[in-house]
C-alpha positions as CSV (number, residue, x, y, z in Angstrom):
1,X,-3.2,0.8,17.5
2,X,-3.5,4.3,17.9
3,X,-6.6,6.1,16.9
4,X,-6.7,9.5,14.7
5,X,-6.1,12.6,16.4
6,X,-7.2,16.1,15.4
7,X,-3.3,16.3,14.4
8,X,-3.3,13.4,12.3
9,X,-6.5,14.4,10.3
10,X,-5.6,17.9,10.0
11,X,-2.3,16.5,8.2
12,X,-3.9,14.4,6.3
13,X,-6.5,16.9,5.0
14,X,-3.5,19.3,4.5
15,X,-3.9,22.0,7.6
16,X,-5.5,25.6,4.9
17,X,-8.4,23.0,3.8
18,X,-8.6,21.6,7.4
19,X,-12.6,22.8,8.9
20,X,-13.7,21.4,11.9
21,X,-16.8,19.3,10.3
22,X,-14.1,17.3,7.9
23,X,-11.8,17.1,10.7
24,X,-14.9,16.0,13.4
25,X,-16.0,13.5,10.3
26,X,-12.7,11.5,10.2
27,X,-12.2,11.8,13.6
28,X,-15.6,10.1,14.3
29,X,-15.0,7.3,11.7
30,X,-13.0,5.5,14.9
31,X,-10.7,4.7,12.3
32,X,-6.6,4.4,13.5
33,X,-4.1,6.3,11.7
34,X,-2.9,3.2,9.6
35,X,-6.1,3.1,8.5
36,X,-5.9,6.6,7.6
37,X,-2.8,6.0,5.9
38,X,-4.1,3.4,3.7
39,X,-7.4,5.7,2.9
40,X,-4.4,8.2,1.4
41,X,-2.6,5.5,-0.4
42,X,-6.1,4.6,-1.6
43,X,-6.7,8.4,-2.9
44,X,-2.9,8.3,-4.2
45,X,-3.3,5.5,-6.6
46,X,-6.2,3.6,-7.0
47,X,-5.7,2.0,-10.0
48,X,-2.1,0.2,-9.0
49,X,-4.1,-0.9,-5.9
50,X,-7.1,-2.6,-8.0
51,X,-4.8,-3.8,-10.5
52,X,-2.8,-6.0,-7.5
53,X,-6.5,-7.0,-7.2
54,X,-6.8,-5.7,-3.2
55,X,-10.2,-5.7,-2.5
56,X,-12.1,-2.1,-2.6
57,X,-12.0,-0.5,0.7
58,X,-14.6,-0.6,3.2
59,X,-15.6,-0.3,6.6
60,X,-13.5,2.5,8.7
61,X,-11.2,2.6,5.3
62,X,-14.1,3.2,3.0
63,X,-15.5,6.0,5.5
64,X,-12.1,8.2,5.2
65,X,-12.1,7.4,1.2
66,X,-15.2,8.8,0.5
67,X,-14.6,12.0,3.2
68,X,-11.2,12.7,1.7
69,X,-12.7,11.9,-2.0
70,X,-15.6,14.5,-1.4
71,X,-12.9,16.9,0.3
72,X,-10.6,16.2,-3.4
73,X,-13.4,17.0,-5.1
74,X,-14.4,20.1,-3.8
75,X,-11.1,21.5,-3.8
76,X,-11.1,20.8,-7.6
77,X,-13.6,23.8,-7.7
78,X,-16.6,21.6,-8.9
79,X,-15.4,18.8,-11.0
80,X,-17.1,15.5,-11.2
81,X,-16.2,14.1,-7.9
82,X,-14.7,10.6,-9.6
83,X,-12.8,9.0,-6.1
84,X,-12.4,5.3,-5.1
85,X,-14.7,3.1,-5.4
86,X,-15.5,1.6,-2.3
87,X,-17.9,-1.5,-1.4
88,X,-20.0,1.1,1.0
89,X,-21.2,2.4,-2.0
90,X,-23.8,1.0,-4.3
C-alpha cells in the first residue's frame, strides 16, 4: 500500500488551505492514502457511517480525522469545531 505524499495531502486538504504544518502533520501520521481516503469519507458523512454501526476511527484513521476536523473547523471562521468522534479521543 502506498503511503501519503505531499500530493495526496495537499488534495486532500484542498491545495489554497494546503500549509506546510497540516501538510507535514498528515504526512507524518504514516498513514497510506486509503487510509486517507476513508479519514474523508469519515469527514463526508459520519452519521451514515455510525449508523451501519462501523466502529469509530482510530489509529492512523483517527489521526487524519481529527487533523482534517481541526483544519474544517478553522476554515469555518471559528465555529464550534464538532468533527468525528474518534476512539483516540476521550
Amino acid at each position: 500500500m502506498r503511503r501519503i505524499t505531499r500530493e495526496d495531502a495537499i488534495k486532500a486538504v484542498g491545495g489554497a488551505d494546503a500549509n506546510d504544518v497540516v501538510i507535514s502533520q498528515i504526512i507524518g501520521t504514516g498513514a497510506t492514502v486509503d487510509e486517507l481516503a476513508e479519514a474523508q469519507a469519515w469527514i463526508a458523512n459520519d452519521e451514515p457511517l455510525m449508523n451501519t454501526g462501523r466502529p469509530l476511527p482510530s489509529g492512523r484513521v483517527g489521526e487524519l480525522v481529527d487533523i482534517l476536523s481541526e483544519l474544517q473547523a478553522a476554515e469555518d471562521d471559528g465555529d464550534e469545531p464538532g468533527g468525528v468522534p474518534t476512539a483516540n479521543e476521550g
